[in-house]
C-alpha positions, 0 to 999 in steps of 0.5 A, spaced: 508 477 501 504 479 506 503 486 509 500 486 515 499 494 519 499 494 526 496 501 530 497 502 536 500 508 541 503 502 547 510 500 544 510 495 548 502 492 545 506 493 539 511 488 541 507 483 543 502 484 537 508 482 532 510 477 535 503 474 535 503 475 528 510 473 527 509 466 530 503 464 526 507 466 519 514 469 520 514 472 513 508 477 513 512 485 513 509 488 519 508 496 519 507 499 526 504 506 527 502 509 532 498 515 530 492 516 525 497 519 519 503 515 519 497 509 518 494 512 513 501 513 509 503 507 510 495 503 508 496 509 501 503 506 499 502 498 501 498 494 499 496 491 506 492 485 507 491 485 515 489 491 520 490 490 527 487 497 530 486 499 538 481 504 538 483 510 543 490 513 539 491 519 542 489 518 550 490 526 551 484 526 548 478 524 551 473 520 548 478 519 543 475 513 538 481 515 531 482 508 530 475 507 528 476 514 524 481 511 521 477 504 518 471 508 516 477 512 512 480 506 510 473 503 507 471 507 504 477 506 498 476 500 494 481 496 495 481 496 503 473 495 502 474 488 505 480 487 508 480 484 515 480 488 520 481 486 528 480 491 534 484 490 539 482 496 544 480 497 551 474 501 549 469 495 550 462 500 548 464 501 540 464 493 539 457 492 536 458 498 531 465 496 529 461 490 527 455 492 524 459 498 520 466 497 519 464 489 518 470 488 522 473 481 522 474 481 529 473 485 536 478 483 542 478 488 549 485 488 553 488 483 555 486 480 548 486 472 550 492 470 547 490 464 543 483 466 541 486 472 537 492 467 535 486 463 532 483 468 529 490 472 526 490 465 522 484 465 519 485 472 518 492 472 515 489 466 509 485 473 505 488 473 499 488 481 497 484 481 490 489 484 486 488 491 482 491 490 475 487 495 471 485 499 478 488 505 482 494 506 485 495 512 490 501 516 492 501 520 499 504 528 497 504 533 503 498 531 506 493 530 500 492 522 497 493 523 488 490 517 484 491 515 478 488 510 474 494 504 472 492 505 465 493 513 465 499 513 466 505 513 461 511 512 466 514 513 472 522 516 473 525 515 480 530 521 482 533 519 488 529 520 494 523 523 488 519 519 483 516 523 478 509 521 475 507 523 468 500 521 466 495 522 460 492 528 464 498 531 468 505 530 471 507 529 479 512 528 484 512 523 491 517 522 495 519 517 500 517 511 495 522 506 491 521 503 484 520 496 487 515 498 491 510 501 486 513 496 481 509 491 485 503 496 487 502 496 480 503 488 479 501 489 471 504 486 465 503 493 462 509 496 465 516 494 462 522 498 466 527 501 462 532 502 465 534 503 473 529 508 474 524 509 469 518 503 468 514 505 462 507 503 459 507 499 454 502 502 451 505 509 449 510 506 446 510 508 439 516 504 438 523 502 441 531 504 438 535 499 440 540 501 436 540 508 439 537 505 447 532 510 446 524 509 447 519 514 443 514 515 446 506 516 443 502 522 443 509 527 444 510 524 451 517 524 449 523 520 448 526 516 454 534 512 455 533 505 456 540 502 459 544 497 456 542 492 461 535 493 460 536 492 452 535 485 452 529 484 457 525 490 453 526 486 446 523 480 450 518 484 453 515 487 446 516 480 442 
């Protein structure tokens, strides 16, 4: 499934944007942001495969160019080095750096001609993100981005509203993401889920007590339940 990440301050734009994109493929998942922060959180904790972007975000500031600011910041991580980027603003003078420096897919001024933006939203919505299946995954906590390599982390407990990370180095806790979101964020084979709230390693696993249900761990990581439901996925996972 597509993620699409609109930024833009007019709800109104927004509206219309999605509605655009969502004539083109009706089953992409579009976020909406109107600030600079809530993209970038949204950009940390998806794995998103178009940006539609206006310039000016916050219009009481003058000069404002954020939206540039927030793809210079999103270039710099691996997995948004290439992903297509299409400018949508009424600021006309950026344009030629957007190209050169963010290599963006596309630059529009307001009004943005509806069907050359649909045309190119229909080449845009066809790159396939690379998928990242010994690479980096990264959390969002208080303001700061945590990374952790895929391969370092040992598991992952969901408690509620929290997911606590536990890797080789150190353990965290982030909030506001689900088990099935990082599940497809991490789209690995190594990791095998336990129970509802808990997916594992395969490789600290030093080996499986199916008669108790309790997974020990490599390395004094620990012991961890695995659910009556999840037993016979787990027999088949690690045969």
């Amino acid at each position: 499934m597509k993620h699409v990440l609109i930024l833009e301050n007019s709800c109104a734009e927004q509206e219309a944007l999605e509605k655009i994109v969502r004539e083109l493929n009706a089953d992409v998942v579009i976020h909406k942001a109107d600030t600079v922060a809530a993209a970038y959180q949204i950009a940390v904790e998806h794995v998103v495969s178009l940006f539609l972007v206006d310039i000016v975000i916050d219009s009481s500031i003058r000069s404002d160019v954020s939206g540039l600011k927030f793809v210079e910041s999103i270039r710099k991580l691996d997995r948004y080095a290439f992903v297509p980027v299409i400018f949508i603003t009424a600021l006309a003078d950026p344009g030629q750096y957007a190209y050169k420096m963010l290599h963006c897919y596309g630059y529009f001024e307001k009004p943005a001609p509806v069907k050359e933006l649909k045309q190119l939203l229909k080449q845009a919505l066809k790159y396939h993100h690379p998928k990242e299946k010994e690479g980096t995954i990264y959390f969002r906590k208080d303001g700061v981005i945590y990374a952790a390599e895929k391969e370092k982390i040992v598991y992952m407990e969901s408690h509620g509203g929290s997911i606590t990370i536990r890797t080789v180095y150190d353990e965290f806790t982030v909030y506001y993401r689900s088990c099935k979101d990082i599940l497809e964020e991490l789209d690995s084979d190594l990791f095998i889920r336990i129970n509802r709230g808990i997916f594992v390693n395969r490789k600290y696993i030093a080996n499986a007590d199916m008669v108790n249900r309790i997974v020990h761990l490599v390395d004094g990581y620990g012991d961890l339940e695995i659910s009556v439901r999840m037993k016979k996925n787990i027999l088949g996972k690690l045969h």
